[in-house]
C-alpha positions as CSV (number, residue, x, y, z in Angstrom):
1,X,-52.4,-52.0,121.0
2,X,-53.2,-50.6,124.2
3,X,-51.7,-47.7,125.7
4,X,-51.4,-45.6,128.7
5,X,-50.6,-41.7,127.9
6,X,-48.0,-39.8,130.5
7,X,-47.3,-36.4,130.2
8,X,-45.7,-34.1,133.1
9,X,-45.6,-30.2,133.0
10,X,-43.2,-28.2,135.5
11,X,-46.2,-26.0,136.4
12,X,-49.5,-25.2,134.7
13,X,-52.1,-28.0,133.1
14,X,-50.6,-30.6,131.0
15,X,-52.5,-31.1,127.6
16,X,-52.2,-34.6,126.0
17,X,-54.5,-34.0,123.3
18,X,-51.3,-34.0,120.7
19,X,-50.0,-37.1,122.5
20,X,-53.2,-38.9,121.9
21,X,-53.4,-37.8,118.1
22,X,-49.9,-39.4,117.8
23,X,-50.6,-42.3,119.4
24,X,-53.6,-42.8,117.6
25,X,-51.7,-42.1,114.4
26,X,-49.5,-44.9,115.0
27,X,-52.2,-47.2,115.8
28,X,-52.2,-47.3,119.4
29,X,-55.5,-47.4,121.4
30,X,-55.6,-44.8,124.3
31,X,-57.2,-46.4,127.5
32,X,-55.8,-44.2,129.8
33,X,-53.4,-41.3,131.1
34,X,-51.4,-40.2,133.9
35,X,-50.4,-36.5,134.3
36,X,-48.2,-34.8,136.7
37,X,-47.2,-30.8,137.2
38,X,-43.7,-31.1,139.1
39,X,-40.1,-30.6,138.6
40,X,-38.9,-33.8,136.5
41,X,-37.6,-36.5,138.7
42,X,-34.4,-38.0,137.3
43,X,-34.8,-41.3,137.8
44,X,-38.4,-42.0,136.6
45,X,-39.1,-38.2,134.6
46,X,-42.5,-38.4,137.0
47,X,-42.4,-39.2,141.0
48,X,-41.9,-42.1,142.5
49,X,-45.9,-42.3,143.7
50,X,-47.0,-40.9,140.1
51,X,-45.0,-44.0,138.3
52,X,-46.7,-46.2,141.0
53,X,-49.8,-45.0,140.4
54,X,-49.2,-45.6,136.6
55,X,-48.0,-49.4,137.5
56,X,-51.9,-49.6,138.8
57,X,-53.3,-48.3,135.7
58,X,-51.2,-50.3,133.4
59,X,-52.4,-53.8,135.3
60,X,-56.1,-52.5,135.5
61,X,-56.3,-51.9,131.6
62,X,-53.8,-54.8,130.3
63,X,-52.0,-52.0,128.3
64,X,-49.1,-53.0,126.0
65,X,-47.2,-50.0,126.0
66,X,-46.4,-46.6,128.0
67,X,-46.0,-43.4,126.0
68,X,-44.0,-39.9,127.3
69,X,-44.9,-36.9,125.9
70,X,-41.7,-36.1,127.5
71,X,-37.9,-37.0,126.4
72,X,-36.7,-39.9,128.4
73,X,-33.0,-40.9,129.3
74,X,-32.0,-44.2,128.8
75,X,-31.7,-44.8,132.8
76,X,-35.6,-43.7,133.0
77,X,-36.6,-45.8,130.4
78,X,-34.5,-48.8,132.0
79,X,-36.3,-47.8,135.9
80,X,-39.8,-47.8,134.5
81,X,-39.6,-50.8,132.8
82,X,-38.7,-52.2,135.8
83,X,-41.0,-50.6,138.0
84,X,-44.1,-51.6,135.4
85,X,-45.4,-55.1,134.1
86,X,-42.9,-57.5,132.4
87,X,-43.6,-56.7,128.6
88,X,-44.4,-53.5,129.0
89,X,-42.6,-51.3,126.4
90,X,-41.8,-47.4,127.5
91,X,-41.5,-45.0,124.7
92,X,-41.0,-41.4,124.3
93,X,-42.8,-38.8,122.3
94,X,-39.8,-38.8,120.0
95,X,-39.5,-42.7,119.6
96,X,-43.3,-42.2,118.8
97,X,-42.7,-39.6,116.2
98,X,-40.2,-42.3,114.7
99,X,-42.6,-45.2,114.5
100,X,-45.1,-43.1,112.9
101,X,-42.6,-41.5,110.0
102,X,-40.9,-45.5,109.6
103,X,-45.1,-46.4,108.8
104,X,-45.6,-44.2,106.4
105,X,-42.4,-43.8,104.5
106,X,-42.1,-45.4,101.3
107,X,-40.2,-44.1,99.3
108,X,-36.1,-44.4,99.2
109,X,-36.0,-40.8,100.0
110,X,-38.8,-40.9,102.7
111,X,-36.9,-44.0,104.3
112,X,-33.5,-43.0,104.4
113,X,-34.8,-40.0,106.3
114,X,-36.5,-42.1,109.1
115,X,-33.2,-44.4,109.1
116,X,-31.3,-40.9,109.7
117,X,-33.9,-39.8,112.2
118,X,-33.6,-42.9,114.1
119,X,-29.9,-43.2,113.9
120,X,-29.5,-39.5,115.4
121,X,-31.6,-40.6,118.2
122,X,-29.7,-43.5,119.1
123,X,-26.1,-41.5,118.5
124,X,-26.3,-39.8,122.1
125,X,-27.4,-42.8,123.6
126,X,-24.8,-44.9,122.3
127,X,-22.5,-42.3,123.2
128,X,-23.7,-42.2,127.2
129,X,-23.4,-45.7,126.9
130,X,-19.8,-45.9,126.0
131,X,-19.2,-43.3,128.6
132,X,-21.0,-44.7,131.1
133,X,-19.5,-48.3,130.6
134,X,-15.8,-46.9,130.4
135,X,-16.4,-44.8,133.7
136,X,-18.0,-48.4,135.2
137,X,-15.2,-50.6,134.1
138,X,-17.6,-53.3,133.1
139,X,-19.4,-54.3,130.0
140,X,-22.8,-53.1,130.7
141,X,-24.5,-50.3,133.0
142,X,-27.6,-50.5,134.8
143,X,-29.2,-53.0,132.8
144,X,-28.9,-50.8,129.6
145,X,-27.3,-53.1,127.2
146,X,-24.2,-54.8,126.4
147,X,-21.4,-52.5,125.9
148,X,-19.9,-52.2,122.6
149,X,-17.4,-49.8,121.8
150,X,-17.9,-50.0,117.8
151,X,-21.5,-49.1,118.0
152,X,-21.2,-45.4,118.5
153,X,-18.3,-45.6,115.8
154,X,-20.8,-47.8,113.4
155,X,-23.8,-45.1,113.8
156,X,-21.6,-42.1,113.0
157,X,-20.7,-43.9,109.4
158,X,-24.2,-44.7,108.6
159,X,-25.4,-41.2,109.3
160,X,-22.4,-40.3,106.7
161,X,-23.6,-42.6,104.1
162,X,-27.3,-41.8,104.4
163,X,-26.3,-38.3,104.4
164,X,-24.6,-38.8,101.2
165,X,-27.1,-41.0,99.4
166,X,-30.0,-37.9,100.2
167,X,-27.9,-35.5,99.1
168,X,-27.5,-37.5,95.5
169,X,-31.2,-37.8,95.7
170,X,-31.5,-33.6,96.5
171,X,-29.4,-33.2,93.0
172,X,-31.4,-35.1,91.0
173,X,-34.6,-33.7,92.5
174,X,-33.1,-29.8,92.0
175,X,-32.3,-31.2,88.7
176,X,-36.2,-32.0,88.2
177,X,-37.2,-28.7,89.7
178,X,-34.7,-26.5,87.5
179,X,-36.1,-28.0,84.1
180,X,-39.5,-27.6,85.6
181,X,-38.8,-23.9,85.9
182,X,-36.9,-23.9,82.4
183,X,-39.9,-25.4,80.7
184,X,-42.1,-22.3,82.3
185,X,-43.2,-23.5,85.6
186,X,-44.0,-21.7,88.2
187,X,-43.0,-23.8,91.7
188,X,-45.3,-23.3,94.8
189,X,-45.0,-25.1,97.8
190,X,-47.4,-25.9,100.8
191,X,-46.6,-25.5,103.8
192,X,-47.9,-25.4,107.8
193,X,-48.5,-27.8,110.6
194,X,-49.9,-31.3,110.3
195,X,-53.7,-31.5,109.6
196,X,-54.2,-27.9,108.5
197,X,-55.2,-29.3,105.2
198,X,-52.9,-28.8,102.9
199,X,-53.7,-31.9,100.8
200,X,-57.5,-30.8,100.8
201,X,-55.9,-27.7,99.6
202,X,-54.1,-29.4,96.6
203,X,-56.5,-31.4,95.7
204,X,-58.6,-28.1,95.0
205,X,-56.0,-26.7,93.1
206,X,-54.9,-29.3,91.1
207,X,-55.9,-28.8,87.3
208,X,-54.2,-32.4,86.2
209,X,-53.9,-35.2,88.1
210,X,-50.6,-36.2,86.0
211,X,-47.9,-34.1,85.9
212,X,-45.4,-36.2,83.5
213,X,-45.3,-40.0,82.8
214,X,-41.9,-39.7,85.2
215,X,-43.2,-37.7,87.9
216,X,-42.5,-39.3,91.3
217,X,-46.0,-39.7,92.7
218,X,-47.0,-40.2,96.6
219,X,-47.4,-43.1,97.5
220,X,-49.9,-42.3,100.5
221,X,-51.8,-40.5,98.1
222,X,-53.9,-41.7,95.7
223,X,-54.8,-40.4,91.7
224,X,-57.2,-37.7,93.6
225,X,-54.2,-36.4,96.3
226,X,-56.5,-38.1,99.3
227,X,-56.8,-36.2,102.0
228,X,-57.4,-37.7,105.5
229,X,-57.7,-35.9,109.1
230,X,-55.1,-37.9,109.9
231,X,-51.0,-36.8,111.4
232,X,-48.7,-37.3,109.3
233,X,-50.7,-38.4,106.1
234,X,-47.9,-36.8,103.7
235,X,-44.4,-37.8,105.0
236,X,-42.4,-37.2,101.1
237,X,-44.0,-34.6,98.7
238,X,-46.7,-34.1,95.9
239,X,-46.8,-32.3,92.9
240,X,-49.7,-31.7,90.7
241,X,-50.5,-29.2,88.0
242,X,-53.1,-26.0,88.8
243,X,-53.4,-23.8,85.9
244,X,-53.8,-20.4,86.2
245,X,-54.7,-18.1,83.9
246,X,-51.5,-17.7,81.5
247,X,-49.5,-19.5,84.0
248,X,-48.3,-22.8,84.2
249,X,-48.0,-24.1,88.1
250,X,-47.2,-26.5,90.0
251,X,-48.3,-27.2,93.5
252,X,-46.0,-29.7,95.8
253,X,-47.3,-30.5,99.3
254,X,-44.6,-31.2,101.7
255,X,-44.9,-33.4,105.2
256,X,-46.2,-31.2,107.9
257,X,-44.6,-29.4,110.9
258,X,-45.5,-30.6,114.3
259,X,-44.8,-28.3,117.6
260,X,-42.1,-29.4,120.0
261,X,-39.9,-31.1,117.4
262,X,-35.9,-31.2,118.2
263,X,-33.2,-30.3,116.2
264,X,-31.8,-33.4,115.4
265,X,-35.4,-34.9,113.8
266,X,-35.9,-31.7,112.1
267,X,-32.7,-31.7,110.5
268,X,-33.3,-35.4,109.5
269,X,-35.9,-34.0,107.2
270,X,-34.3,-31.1,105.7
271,X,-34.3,-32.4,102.5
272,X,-37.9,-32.6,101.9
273,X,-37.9,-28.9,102.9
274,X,-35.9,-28.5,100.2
275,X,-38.9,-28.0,98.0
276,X,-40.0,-25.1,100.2
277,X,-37.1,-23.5,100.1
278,X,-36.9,-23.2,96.5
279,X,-40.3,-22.1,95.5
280,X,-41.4,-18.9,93.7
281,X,-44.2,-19.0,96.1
282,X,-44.9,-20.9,99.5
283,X,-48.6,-20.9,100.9
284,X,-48.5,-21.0,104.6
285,X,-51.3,-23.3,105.4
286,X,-53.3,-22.4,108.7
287,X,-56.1,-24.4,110.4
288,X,-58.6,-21.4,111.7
289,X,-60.7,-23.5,113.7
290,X,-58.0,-23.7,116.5
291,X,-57.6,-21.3,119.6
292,X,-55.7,-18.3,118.9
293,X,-52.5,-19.0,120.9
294,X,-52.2,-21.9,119.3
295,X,-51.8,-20.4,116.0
296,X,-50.0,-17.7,116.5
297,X,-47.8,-19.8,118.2
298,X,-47.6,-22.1,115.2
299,X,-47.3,-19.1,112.7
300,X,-44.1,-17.8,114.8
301,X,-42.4,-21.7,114.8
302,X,-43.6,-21.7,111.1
303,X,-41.8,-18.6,110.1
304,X,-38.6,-19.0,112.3
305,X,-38.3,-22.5,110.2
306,X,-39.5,-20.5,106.5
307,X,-37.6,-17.4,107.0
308,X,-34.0,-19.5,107.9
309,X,-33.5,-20.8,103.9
310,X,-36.3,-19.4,102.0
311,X,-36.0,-16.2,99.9
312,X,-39.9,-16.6,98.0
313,X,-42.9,-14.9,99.4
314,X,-45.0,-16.4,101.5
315,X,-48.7,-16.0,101.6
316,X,-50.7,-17.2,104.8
317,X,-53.5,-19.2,104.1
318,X,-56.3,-19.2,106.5
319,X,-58.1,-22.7,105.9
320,X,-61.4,-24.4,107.1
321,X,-63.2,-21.4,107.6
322,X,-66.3,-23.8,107.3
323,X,-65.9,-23.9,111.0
324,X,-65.8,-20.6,112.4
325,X,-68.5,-17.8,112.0
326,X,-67.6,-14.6,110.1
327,X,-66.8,-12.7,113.6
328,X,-64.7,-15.5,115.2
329,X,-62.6,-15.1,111.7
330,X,-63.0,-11.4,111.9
331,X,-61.5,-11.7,115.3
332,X,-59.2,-14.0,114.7
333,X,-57.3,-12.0,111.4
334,X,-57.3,-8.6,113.6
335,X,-55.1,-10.7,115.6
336,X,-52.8,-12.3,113.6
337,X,-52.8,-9.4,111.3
338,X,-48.5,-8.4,112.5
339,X,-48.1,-12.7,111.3
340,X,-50.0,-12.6,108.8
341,X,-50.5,-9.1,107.2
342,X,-52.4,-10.1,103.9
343,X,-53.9,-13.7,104.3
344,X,-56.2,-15.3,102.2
345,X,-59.5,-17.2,104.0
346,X,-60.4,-20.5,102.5
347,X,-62.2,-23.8,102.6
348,X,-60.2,-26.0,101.1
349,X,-63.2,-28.6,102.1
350,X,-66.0,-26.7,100.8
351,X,-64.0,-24.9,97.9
352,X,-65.0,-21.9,99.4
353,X,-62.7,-18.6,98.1
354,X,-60.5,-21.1,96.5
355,X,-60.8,-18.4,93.2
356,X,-59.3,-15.6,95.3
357,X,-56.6,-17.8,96.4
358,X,-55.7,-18.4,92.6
359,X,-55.8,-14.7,92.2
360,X,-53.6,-14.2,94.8
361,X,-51.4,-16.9,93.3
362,X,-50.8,-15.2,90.2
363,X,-50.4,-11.8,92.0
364,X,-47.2,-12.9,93.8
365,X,-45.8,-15.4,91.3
366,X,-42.8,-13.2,89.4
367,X,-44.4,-11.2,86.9
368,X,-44.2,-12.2,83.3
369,X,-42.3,-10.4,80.3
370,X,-43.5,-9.3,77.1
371,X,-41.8,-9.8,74.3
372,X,-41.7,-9.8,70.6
373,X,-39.6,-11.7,68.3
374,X,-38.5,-11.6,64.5
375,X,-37.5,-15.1,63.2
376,X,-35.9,-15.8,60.2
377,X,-36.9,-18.1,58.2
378,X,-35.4,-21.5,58.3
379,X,-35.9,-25.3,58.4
380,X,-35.8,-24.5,62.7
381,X,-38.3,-22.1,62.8
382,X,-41.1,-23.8,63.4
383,X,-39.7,-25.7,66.4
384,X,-38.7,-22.6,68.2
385,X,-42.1,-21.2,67.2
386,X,-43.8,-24.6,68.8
387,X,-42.1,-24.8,71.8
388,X,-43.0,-20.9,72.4
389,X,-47.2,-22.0,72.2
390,X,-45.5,-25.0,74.9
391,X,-43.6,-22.6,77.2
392,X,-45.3,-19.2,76.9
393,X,-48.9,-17.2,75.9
394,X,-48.2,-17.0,72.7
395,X,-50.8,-13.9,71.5
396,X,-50.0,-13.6,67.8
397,X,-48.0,-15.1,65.3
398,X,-47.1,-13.2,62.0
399,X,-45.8,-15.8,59.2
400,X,-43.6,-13.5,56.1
401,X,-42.2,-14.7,53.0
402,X,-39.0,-14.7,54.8
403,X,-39.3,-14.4,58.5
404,X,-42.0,-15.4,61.5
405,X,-43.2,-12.1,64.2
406,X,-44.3,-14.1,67.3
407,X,-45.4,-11.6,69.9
408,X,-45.8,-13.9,73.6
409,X,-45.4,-13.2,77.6
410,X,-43.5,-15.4,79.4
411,X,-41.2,-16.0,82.3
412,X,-37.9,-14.0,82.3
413,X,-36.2,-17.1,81.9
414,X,-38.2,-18.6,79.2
415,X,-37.7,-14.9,77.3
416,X,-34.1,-15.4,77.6
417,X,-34.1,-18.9,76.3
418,X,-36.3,-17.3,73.3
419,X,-33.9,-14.7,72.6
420,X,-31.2,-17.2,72.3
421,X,-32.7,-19.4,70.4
422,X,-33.9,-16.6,67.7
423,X,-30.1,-15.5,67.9
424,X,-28.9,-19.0,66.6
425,X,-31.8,-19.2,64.0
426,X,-30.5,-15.9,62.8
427,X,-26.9,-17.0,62.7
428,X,-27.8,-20.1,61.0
429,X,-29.6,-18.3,58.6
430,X,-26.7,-15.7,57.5
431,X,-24.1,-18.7,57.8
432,X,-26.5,-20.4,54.7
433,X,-27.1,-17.2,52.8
């Protein structure tokens, strides 16, 4: 599919590099681009001689389709098509965005988002529609579609049921994640901007490719968490085991911020930010190799969304530093150090430092407790003494004539459960005696 790029800046140099990656990530072939620095025009978004000009372009390179890296009104869309060849389809950046999240989503969760995405889009539009038509006092505006009043009433209920049906779906997953953390996991989540390389990164940390037999897998990624230089490649989340010394972790990587996002497709994706937010640990994933504006303007937009919900530490992670020398990274930390205090420099391609991020991994996870138990003696005992070696380090284990010393660090919550559990061994015991 061919396709002709427009972006228009109110001042300054417009940069369709992002434009083009998203294009590109939805299939589309770039053959050419018009850009324009000027006050937006309200009729066509560019000028009247700039959307001629991109009429020309359109007929000299047989493209398909027009993409806006701008937001476009339903009257613009509805001038330029008729201003460009018939069958020429006029998209937005946003509508874009969509068609790239409805390819890759497949899972129920994944596609009820798009669906919610998409339906929030429309909702205004519908709603201009209605007002448009009423103000008109005929059945259709410019063009724009026929008028129908129950649409904007229909959208509204399917953005209540969708809403409901994720929210069933965010139980059963905080479900998951709270017997995860029973069972003496550790949660850490990945976050950071599309195409830092945060599945690289989990494929380096993952210790076993299977979490459980149930575990919901990705289904863009394969057995070995594929990793592709690609927008977009992770639209649900991950999981995999890393082990870590004593610890028990796991890893989820979550779909991947992308700058210039509005409200109403960021909150269509809340859910899968879920995971983020209820971490022990989040790893901010940063891609080194870009300009310096760039990321600190990413690490800012990355924080303001981390920092709203999320109570766990974060830990920047500065990633392919297989492309930078040692004094553009130098540089480059010095002046990011007020984001990014403490980071940790990695290659998740080239495994390089990926032991110092584990270290690092373990240092901020919430320190284990110490603990030693005296169990009585019973027909339970050795189950509580087995699922200990499952949930804990178990360092020694002291069998008596009548009672079992199991000395072990754990999680506080797994040394509660173990405290418990010895209290109703011990009650059983003196309710036998």
């Amino acid at each position: 599919m061919n396709t002709i790029i427009v972006k228009r800046v109110d001042s300054g140099t417009p940069d369709t590099s992002e434009i083009r990656d998203l294009a590109r990530a939805a299939g589309y072939t770039v053959v050419g681009e018009v850009t324009q620095s000027r006050r937006a025009d309200p009729a066509l978004q560019i000028g009247e001689g700039k959307a001629e000009e991109l009429a020309a372009l359109v007929e000299e390179t047989d493209a398909t389709t027009v993409i806006f890296d701008n937001r476009l009104g339903p009257y613009q869309t509805y001038n330029l098509g008729k201003l460009l060849p018939e069958g020429v389809e006029v998209i937005d950046r946003f509508t874009l965005i969509l068609e790239i999240f409805g390819q890759r989503a497949q899972t129920r969760k994944a596609q009820l988002q798009v669906e919610l995405a998409e339906l929030r889009y429309e909702l205004p539009r519908a709603e201009a529609k209605t007002s448009l038509a009423k103000r008109e006092e005929h059945p259709g505006f410019m063009g724009l579609g026929e008028y129908d009043e129950s649409r904007e009433q229909d959208i509204k209920a399917q953005i209540s049921r969708i809403k409901d049906e994720l929210e069933r779906i965010e139980q059963t997953e905080q479900h998951r994640r709270e017997r995860r953390r029973d069972s003496g996991f550790d949660l850490v989540a990945l976050a950071g901007y599309t195409n830092a390389g945060k599945s690289t990164l989990l494929r380096r940390l993952a210790a076993d490719l299977e979490v459980s037999e149930n575990e919901d897998l990705h289904p863009d990624l394969d057995a070995t968490a594929e990793s592709k230089d690609k927008l977009f490649t992770t639209l649900g989340t991950t999981t995999r085991r890393a082990d870590i010394d004593r610890r028990d972790v796991l890893v989820t990587d979550t779909v991947g911020f992308i700058s210039d996002l509005p409200h109403w497709l960021v909150e269509s994706f809340k859910s899968t930010l879920d995971s983020v937010y209820r971490a022990d640990l989040v790893l901010l994933v940063v891609d080194v190799s870009e300009p310096i504006d760039e990321i600190h303007e990413k690490l800012v937009t990355s924080h303001d969304t981390l920092y709203e919900r999320n109570e766990a530490p974060i830990v920047t992670v500065l990633n392919k530093i297989d492309q930078v020398s040692d004094a553009e990274l130098a540089e480059k930390r010095e002046a990011l150090s007020s984001l990014a205090p403490n980071p940790v420099a990695v290659s998740a391609k080239e495994g390089q430092h990926i032991d110092r991020l584990l270290e690092r991994i373990d240092e901020e996870l919430p320190d284990w407790e110490e603990e030693r138990l005296l169990l009585p003696m019973t027909d339970d005992t050795m189950s509580v003494v087995s699922w200990l070696h499952d949930n804990a380090h178990v360092d020694d284990v002291t069998y008596g004539d009548e009672d079992v010393v199991v000395s072990f660090e754990a999680r506080p919550a797994i040394v509660s459960q173990a405290r418990s559990r010895a209290s109703e061994l011990r009650t059983a015991a003196a309710e036998s005696a």
